[in-house]
C-alpha positions as CSV (number, residue, x, y, z in Angstrom):
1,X,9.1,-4.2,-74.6
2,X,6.5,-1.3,-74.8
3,X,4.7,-2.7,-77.3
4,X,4.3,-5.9,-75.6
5,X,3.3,-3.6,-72.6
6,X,0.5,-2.3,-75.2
7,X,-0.5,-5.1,-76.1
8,X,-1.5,-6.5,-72.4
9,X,-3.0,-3.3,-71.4
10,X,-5.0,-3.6,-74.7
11,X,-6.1,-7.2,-74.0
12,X,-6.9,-6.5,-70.5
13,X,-8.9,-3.0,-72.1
14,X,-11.1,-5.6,-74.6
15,X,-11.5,-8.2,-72.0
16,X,-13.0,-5.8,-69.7
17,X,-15.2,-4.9,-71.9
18,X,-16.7,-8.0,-73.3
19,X,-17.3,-9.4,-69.5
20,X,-19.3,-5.8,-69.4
21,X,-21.1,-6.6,-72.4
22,X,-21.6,-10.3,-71.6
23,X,-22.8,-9.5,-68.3
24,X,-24.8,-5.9,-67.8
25,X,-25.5,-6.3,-71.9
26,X,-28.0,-3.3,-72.4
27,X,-27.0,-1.6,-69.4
28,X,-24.9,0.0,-71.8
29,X,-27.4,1.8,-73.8
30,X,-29.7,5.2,-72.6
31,X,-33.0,3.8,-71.1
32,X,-34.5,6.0,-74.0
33,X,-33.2,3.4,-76.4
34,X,-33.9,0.0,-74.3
35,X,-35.2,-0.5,-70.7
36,X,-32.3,-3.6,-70.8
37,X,-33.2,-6.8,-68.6
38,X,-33.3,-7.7,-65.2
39,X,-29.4,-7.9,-64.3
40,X,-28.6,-10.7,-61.8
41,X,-25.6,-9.9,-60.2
42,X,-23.1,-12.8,-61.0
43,X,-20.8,-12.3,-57.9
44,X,-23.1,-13.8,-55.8
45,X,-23.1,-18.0,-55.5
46,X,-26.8,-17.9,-55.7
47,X,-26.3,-17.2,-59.2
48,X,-24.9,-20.4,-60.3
49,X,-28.1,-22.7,-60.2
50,X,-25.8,-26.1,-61.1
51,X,-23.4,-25.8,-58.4
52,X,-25.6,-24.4,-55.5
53,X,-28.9,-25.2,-56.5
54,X,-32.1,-22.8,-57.5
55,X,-32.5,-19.3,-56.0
56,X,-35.1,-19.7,-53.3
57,X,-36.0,-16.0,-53.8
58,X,-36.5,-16.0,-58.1
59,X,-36.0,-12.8,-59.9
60,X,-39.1,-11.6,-61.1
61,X,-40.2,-9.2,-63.9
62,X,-42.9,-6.5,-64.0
63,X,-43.4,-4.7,-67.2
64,X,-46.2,-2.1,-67.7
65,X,-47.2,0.9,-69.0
66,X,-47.8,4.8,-68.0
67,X,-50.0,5.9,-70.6
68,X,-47.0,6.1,-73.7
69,X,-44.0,5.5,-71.0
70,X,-42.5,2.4,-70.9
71,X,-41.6,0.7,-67.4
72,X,-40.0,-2.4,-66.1
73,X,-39.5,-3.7,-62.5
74,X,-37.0,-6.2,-61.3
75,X,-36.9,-7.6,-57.9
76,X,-36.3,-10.9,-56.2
77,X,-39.7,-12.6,-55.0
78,X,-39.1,-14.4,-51.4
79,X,-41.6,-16.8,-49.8
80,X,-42.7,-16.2,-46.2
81,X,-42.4,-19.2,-45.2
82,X,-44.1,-18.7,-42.0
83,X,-41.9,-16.2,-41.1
84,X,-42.9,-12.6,-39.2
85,X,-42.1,-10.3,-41.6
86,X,-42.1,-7.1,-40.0
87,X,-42.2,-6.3,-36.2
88,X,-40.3,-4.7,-33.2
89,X,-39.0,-8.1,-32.2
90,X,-42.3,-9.4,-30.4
91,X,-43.6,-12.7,-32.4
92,X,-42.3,-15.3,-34.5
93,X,-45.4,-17.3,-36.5
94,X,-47.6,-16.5,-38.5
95,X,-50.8,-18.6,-37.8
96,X,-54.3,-19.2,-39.6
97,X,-56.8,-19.5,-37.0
98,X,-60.5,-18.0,-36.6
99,X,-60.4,-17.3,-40.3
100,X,-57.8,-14.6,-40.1
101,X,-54.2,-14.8,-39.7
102,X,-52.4,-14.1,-36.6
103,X,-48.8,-13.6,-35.1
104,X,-47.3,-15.5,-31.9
105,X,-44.1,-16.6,-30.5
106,X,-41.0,-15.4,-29.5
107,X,-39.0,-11.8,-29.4
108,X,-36.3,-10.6,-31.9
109,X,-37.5,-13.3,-34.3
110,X,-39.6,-10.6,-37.3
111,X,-37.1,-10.5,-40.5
112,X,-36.9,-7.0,-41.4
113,X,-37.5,-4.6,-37.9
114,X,-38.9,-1.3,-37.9
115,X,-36.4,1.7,-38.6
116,X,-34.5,-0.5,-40.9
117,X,-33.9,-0.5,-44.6
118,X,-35.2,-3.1,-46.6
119,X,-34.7,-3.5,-50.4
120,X,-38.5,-4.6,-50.9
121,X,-37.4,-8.3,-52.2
122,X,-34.1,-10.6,-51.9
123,X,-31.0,-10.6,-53.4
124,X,-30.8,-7.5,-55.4
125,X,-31.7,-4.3,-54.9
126,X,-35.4,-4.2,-56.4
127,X,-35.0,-1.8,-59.6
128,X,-36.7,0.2,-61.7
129,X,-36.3,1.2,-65.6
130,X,-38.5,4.1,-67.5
131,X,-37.7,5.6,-70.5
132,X,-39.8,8.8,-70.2
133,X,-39.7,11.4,-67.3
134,X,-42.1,9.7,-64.4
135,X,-43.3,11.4,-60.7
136,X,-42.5,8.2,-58.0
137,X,-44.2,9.8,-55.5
138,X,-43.4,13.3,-55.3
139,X,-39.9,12.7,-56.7
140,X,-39.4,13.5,-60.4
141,X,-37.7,10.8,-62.0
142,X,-35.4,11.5,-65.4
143,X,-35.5,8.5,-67.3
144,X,-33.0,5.6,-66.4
145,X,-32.7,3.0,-64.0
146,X,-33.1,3.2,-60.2
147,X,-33.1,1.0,-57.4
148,X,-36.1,1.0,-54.6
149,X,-36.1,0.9,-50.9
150,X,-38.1,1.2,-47.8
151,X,-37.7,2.1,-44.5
152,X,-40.2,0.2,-42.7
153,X,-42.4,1.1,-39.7
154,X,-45.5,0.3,-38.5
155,X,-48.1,2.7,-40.3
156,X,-46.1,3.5,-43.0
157,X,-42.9,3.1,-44.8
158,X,-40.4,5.6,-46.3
159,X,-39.8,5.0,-50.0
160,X,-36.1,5.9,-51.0
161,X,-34.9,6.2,-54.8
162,X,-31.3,6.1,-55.7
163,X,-29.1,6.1,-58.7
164,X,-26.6,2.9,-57.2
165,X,-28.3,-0.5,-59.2
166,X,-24.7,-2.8,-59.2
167,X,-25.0,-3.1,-55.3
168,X,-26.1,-5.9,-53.4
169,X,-29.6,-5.7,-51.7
170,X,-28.5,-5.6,-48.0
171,X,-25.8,-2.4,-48.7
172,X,-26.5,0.5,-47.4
173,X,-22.8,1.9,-47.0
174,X,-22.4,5.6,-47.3
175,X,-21.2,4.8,-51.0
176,X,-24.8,3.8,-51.4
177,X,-26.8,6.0,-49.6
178,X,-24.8,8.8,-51.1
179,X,-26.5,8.8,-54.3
180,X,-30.0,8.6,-52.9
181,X,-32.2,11.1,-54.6
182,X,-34.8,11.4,-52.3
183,X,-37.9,9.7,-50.1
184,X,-41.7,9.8,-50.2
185,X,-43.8,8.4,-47.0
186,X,-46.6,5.5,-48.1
187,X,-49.0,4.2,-45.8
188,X,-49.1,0.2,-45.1
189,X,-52.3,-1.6,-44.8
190,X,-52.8,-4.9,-43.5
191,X,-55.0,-7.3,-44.1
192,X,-55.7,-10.0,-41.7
193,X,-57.8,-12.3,-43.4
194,X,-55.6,-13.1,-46.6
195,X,-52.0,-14.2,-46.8
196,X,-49.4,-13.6,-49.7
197,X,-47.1,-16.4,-49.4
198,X,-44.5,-15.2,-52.2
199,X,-43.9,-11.7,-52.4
200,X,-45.1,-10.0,-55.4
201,X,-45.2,-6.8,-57.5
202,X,-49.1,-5.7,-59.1
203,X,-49.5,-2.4,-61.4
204,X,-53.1,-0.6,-61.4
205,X,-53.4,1.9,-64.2
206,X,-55.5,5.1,-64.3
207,X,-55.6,8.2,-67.0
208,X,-52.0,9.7,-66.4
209,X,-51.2,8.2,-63.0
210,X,-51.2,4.3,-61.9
211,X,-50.5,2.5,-58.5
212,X,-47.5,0.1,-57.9
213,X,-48.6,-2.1,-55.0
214,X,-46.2,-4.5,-53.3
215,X,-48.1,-7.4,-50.9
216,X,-46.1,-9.6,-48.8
217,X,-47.9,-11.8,-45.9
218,X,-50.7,-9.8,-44.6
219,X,-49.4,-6.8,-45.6
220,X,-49.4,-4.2,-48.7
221,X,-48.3,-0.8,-49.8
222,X,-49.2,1.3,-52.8
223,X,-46.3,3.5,-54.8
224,X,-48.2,6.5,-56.6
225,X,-46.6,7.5,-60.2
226,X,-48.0,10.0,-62.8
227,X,-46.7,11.1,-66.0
228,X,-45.1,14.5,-65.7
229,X,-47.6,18.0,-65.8
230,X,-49.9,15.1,-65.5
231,X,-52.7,15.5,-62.4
């Protein structure tokens, strides 16, 4: 009886461990050794493209370097789809007219509202992999892999950092939010006479420090990183 006992729990032990391996792959393995690839979480039914059809937000990839660090970006890339994007709940359209582009229509229609968290893409949290130390910010980052956030408001938006990637996007339980390691403020410009229909992730490189812009709609904002002891 107890070995039969062993031998479940030891089936159960392997099992668990190959669906791991199968599914988070070179999660596994420090950063240092391999950034690992852009993990789609597979409890979700927008994973299975041939029973509910393609993801309408696709999971993009943004790999780039920081002088000699390596660093990778995953997020999920939705389309605007003439949806307001950010607002305290006062339009609903977004309109080319007069060659710029405006907003009209109806209250409580914007998709993410200002004050809230947004995970800065669809689906899953939008992460980020380095395998050398890296400043985000002002916030020293060991390297690993890290999921990205924002606060939004109006002028600016408050960058959070945290160590939870396995989450869905939209949870921001106190599990979550527990393991933040900190926030930075960025400021949010907006451009009225140019329209970025799918969200997107850009990297602008300088000597020791770079720029990690995000531009959705009409509107953009810069992340600074720098190598560490790096001005």
């Amino acid at each position: 009886m107890n070995k039969k006992i062993a031998l479940w729990v030891s089936t159960i032990f392997i099992i668990a461990i190959l669906y791991k391996m199968v599914f988070y792959g070179t999660y596994f393995l420090p950063a240092t050794v391999s950034l690992g690839k852009c993990h789609q979480d597979w409890t979700s039914r927008q994973s299975y493209p041939l029973l509910f059809g393609e993801r309408k937000s696709p999971m993009k990839k943004l790999k780039f370097k920081l002088d000699d660090v390596d660093i990778q970006l995953c997020y999920g890339a939705p389309l605007a789809r003439n949806r307001i994007l950010f607002g305290n709940g006062d339009s609903t359209l977004v309109r080319f007219r007069r060659g710029r582009y405006d907003m009209h229509g109806m209250k409580d229609s914007e998709l993410i509202s200002y004050g809230s968290k947004w995970r800065m893409g669809a689906n899953e949290p939008t992460r980020i992999f380095l395998n050398k130390q890296v400043i985000v910010g002002d916030i020293t980052l060991e390297p690993g892999r890290y999921s990205l956030y924002s606060t939004v408001q109006e002028e600016q938006w408050e960058i959070g950092l945290n160590k939870s990637i396995f989450h869905w996007g939209t949870d921001f339980s106190k599990k979550v939010i527990d393991q933040e390691i900190g926030s930075f403020f960025v400021p949010v410009s907006i451009d009225s006479t140019s329209y970025v229909e799918q969200l997107k992730f850009t990297y602008e490189e300088n000597p020791g420090s770079g720029e990690l812009t995000l531009s959705w709609g009409i509107y953009s904002a810069k992340i600074p990183l720098r190598q560490v002891n790096k001005n």
